[in-house]
C-alpha positions as CSV (number, residue, x, y, z in Angstrom):
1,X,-53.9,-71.4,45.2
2,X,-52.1,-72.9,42.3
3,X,-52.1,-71.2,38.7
4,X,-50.0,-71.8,35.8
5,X,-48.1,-68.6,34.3
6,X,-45.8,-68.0,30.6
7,X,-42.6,-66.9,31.2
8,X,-39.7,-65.3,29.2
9,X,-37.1,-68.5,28.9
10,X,-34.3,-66.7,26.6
11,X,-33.7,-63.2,24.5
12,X,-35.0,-63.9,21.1
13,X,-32.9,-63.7,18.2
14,X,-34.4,-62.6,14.8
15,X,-38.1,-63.9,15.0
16,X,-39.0,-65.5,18.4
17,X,-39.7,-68.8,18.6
18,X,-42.3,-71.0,20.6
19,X,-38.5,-71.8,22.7
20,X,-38.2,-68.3,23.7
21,X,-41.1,-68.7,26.2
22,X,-41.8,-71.0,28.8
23,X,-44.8,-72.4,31.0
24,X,-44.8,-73.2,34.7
25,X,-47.1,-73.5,37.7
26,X,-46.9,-71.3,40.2
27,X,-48.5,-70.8,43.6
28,X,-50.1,-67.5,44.2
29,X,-49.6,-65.7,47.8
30,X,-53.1,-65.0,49.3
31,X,-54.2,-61.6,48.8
32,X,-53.2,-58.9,51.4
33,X,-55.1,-55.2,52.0
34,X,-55.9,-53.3,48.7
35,X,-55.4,-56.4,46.7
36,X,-57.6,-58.4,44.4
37,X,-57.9,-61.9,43.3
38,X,-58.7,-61.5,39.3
39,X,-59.2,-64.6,37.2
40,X,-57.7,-63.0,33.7
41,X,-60.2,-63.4,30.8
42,X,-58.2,-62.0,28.0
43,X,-54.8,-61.3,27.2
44,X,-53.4,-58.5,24.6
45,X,-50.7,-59.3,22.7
46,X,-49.1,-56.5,20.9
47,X,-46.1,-55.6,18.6
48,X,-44.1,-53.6,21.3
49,X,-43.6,-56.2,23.1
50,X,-41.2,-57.3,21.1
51,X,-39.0,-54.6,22.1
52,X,-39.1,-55.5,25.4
53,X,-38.1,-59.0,24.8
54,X,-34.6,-57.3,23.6
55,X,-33.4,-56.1,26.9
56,X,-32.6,-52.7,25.8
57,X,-33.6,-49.9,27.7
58,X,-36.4,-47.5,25.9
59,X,-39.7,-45.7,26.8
60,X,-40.7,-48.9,28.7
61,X,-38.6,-51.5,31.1
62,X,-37.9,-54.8,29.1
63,X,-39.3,-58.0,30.3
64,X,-36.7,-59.6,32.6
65,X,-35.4,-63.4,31.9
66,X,-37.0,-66.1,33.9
67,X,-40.3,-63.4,35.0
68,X,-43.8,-63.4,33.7
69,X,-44.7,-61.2,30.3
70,X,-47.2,-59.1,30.8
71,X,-49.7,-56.6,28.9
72,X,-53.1,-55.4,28.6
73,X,-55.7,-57.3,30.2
74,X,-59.5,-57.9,30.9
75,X,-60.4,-59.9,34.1
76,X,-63.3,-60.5,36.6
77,X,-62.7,-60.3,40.2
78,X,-63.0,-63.6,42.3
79,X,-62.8,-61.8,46.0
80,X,-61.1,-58.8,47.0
81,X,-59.3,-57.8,50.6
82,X,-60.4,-54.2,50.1
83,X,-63.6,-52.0,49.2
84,X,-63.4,-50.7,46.0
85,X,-63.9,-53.5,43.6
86,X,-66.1,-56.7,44.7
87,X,-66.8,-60.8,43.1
88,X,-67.7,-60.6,39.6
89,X,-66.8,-57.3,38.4
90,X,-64.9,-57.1,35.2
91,X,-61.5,-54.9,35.1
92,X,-58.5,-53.9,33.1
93,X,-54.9,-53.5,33.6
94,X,-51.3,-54.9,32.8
95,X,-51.9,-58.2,33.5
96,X,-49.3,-60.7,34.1
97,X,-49.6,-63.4,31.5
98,X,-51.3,-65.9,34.3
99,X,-54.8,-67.6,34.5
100,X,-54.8,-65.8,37.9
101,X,-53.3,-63.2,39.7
102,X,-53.3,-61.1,43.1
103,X,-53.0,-57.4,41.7
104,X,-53.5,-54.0,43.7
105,X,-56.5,-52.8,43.6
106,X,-54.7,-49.3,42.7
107,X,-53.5,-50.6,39.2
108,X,-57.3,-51.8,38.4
109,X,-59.9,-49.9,36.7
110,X,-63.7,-51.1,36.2
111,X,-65.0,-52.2,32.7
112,X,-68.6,-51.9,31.7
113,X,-69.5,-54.9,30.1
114,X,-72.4,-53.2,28.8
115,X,-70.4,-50.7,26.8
116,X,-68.8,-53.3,24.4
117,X,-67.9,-56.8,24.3
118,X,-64.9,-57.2,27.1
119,X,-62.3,-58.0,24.4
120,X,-63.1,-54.7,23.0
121,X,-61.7,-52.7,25.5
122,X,-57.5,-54.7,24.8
123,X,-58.3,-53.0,20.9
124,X,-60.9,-50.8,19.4
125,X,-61.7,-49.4,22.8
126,X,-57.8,-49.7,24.0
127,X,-54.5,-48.5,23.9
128,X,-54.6,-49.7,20.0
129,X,-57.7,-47.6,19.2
130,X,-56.7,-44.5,21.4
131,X,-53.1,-45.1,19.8
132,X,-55.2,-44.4,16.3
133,X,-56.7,-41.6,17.8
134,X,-54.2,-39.5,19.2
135,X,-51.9,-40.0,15.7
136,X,-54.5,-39.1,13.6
137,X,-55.9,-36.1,15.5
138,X,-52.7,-34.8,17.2
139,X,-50.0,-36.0,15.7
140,X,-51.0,-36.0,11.7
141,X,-53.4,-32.8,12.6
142,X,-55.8,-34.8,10.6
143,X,-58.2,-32.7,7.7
144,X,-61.3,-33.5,6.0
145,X,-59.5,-32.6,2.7
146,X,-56.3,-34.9,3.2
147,X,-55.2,-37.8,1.0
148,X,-54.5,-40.6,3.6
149,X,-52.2,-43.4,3.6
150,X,-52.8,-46.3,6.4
151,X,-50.0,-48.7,6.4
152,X,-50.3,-52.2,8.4
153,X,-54.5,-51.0,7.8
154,X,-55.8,-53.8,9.0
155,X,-54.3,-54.5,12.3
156,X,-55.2,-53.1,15.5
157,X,-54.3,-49.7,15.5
158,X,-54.4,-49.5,11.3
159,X,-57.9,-50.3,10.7
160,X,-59.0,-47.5,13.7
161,X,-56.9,-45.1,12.1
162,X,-58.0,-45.7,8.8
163,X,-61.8,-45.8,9.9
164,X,-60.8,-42.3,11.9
165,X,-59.7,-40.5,9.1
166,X,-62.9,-41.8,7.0
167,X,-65.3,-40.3,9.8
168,X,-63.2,-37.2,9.2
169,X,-64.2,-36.7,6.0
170,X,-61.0,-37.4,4.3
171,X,-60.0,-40.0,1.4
172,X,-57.9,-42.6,2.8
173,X,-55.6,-45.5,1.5
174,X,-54.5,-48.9,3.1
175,X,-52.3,-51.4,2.7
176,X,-52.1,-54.8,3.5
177,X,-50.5,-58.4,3.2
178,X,-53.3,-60.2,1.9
179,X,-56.3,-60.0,-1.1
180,X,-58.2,-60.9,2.0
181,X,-57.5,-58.3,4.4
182,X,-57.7,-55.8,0.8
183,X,-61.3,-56.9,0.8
184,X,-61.3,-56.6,4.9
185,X,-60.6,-52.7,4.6
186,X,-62.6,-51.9,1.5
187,X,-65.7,-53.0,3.7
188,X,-64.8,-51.1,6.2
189,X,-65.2,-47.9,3.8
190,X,-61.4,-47.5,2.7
191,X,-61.3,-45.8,-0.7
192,X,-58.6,-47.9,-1.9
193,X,-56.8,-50.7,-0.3
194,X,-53.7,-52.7,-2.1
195,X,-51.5,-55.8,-0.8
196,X,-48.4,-54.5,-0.6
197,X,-46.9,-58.5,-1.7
198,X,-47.9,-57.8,-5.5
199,X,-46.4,-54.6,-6.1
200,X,-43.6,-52.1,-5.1
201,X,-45.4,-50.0,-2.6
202,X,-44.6,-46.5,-4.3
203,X,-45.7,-47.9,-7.8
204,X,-49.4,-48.6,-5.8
205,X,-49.1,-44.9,-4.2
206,X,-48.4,-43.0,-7.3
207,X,-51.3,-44.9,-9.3
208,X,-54.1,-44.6,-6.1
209,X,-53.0,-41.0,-4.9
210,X,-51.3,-39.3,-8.5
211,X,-51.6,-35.9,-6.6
212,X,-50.0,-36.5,-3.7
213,X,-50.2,-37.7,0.0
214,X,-50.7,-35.1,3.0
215,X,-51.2,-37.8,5.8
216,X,-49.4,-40.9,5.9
217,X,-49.9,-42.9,9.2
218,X,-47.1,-45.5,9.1
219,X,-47.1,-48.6,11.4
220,X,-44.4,-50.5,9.0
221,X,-42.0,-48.6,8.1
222,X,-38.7,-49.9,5.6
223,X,-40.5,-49.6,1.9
224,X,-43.9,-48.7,3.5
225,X,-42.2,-45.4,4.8
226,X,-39.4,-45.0,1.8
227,X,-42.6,-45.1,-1.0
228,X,-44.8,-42.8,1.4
229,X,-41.7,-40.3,1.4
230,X,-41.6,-40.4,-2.7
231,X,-45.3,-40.1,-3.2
232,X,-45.9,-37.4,-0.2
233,X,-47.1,-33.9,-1.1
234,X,-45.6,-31.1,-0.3
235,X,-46.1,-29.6,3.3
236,X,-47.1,-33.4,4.2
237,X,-47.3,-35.0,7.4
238,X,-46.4,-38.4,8.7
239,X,-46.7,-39.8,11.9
240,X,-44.0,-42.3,13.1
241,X,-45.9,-44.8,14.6
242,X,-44.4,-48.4,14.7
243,X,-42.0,-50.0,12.2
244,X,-43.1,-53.6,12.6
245,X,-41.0,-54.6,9.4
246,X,-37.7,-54.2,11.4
247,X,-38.6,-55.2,14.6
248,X,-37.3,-59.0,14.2
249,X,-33.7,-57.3,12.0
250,X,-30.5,-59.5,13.3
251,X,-28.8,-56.4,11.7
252,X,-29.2,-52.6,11.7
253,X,-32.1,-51.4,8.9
254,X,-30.9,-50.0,5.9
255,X,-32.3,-46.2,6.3
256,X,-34.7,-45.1,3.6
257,X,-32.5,-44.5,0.1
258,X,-34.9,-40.7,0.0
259,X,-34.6,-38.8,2.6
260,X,-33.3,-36.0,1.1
261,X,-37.0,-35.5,-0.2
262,X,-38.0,-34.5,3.6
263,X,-36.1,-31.1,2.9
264,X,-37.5,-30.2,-0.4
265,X,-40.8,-31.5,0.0
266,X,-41.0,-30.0,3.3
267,X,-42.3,-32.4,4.9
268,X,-42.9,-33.1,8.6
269,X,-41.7,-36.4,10.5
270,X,-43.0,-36.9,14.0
271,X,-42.7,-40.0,16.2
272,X,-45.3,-40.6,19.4
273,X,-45.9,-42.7,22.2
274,X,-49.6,-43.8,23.4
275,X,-48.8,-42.8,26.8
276,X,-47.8,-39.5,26.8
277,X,-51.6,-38.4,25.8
278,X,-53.8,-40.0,28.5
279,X,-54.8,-36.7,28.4
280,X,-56.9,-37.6,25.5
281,X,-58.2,-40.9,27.0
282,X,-61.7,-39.6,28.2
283,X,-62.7,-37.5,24.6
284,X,-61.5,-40.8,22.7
285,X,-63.9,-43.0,24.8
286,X,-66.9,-40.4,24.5
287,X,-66.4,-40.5,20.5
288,X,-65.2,-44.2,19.6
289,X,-68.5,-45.3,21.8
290,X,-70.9,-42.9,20.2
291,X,-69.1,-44.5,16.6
292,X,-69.2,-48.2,17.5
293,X,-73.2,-47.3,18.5
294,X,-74.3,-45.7,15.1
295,X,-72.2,-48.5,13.2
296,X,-69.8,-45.5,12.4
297,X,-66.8,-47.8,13.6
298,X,-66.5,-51.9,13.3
299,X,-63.5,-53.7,14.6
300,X,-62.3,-57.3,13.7
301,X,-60.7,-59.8,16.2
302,X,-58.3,-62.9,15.6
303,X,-58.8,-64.9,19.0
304,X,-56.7,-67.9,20.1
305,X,-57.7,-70.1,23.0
306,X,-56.1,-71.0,26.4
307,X,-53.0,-69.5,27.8
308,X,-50.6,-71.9,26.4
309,X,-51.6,-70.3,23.3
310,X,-50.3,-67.0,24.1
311,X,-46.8,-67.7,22.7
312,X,-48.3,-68.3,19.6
313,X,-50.6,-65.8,19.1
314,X,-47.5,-63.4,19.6
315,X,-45.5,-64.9,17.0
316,X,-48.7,-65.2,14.4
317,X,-49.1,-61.2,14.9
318,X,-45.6,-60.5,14.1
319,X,-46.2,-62.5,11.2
320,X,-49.3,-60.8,10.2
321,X,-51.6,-63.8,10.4
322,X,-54.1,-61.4,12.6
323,X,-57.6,-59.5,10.7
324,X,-57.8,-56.7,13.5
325,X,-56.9,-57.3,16.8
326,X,-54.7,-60.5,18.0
327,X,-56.2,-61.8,21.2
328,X,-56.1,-64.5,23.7
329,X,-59.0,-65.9,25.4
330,X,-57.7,-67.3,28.7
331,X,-60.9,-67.6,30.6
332,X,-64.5,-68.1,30.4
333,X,-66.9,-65.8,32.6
């Protein structure tokens, strides 16, 4: 069968651009042994895959030129050539960015449709909430007592982490590119929220948290991580999440101007990737579940429609144009 795919066309430079990606029909080879036929559903797009669009090596192969981008994924199975997953049932995986796709049944796992709404399980349910999870709880060693600062707070992994530390008991801060979004985070029980646009981000710090931060979860990086460091408290903690303000840089980032304030602040710096705590996968399903059931936990998407789309979608994230999770609707059940 026949199904049309986005490709990688050229490296971007600086900010990609609609040119960077390319769409092309395809024709499938039939499924063999193990392998399942999945029409794809919903697409992830996310901000490290940006990196991967760089061709330089790190914790995760980059996409090769002229070959399908791929990410997280929700589909349904058409028919299968093996035993373990049969017509209609929804899974996950890293899909290929196709309207179909032969995948091994190995590299599937079942979603309960019943659990959550399918697009659920590409964010609040996903690698962006458990990302949330696992930096707040074993990274930043979160406290009921700590001051926190959420930066990025109402993306994906933000607004988790941010609703995380609440549920913890503690006081928590987010920032944000828009009054909108401000508004976005205060609903969702921040204590303070500020768009970062108006005002120097240390200035907004020292007036919301005068005494000091002792969590600072930071997604941004650049002035969101060089006003953290000033306004920190001593013995602080900040986990080294993403730095989504230098991922589209044509030239090397100006380090922040105060680091010397890591040594007499005593502070503690520590970066993490998702995937090295699966570990933690089944305890983050049992609790965001039981949250998302007694309203503890609410999630906001930003869906775009048709695969074509997906391009675009990409680009609008890395320009912040998302509330909550940046998705791609791709089929309809």
């Amino acid at each position: 069968m026949k199904t049309r795919e986005i490709f990688l066309a050229k490296r971007p430079v600086g900010m990609p651009t609609r040119s960077d990606f390319g769409l092309r029909e395809i024709e499938l080879d039939s499924a063999a042994d193990g392998e399942v036929l999945v029409k794809t559903l919903w697409l992830s797009v996310d901000p490290y895959m940006r990196g991967r669009m760089s061709g330089i090596k790190s914790y995760i192969a980059p996409f090769e030129i002229n070959e399908p981008i791929n990410g997280g994924g929700i589909g349904q199975v058409v028919s299968s050539a093996g035993s373990v997953f049969g017509p209609g049932d929804f899974v996950a995986s890293n899909f290929r960015w196709r309207e179909f796709d032969v995948i091994s049944e190995s590299h599937l796992k079942k979603v309960d449709p019943d659990q959550a709404p399918l697009s659920a399980h590409l964010g609040v349910l996903g690698m962006p909430g458990l990302t949330a999870f696992v930096g707040m709880r074993r990274i930043g060693d979160l406290r009921p007592s700590d001051m926190v600062f959420v930066s990025a707070a109402a993306g994906a992994v933000g607004s988790v982490a941010g609703q995380i530390a609440k549920i913890s008991g503690a006081t928590v801060i987010g920032s944000a590119g828009s009054d909108d979004k401000v508004r976005a985070l205060l609903a969702k029980g921040f204590d303070a929220a500020f768009n970062y646009k108006d005002r120097p981000v240390s200035d907004a710090l020292k007036e919301l948290a005068p005494d000091g931060l002792d969590l600072y979860f930071d997604n941004v990086g650049g002035e969101h991580l060089e006003g953290a460091i000033s306004n920190m408290a001593n013995f602080g903690r900040i986990v080294m999440c993403g730095a989504i303000s230098q991922y589209n840089l044509t030239l090397p980032p100006a380090g922040p101007s105060n680091l010397s304030l890591v040594i007499s602040k005593r502070l503690t710096l520590r970066g993490f990737i998702v995937s090295d705590h699966s570990d933690m996968q089944e305890s983050f399903l049992a609790e965001a579940t039981s949250w998302l059931r007694h309203g503890k936990l609410s999630f906001d998407e930003t869906v775009r429609e048709g695969l074509e789309a997906a391009p675009d979608a990409f680009i609008e994230m890395l320009e912040g144009a998302n509330l909550g999770k940046m998705l791609v609707r791709v089929g309809e059940i």
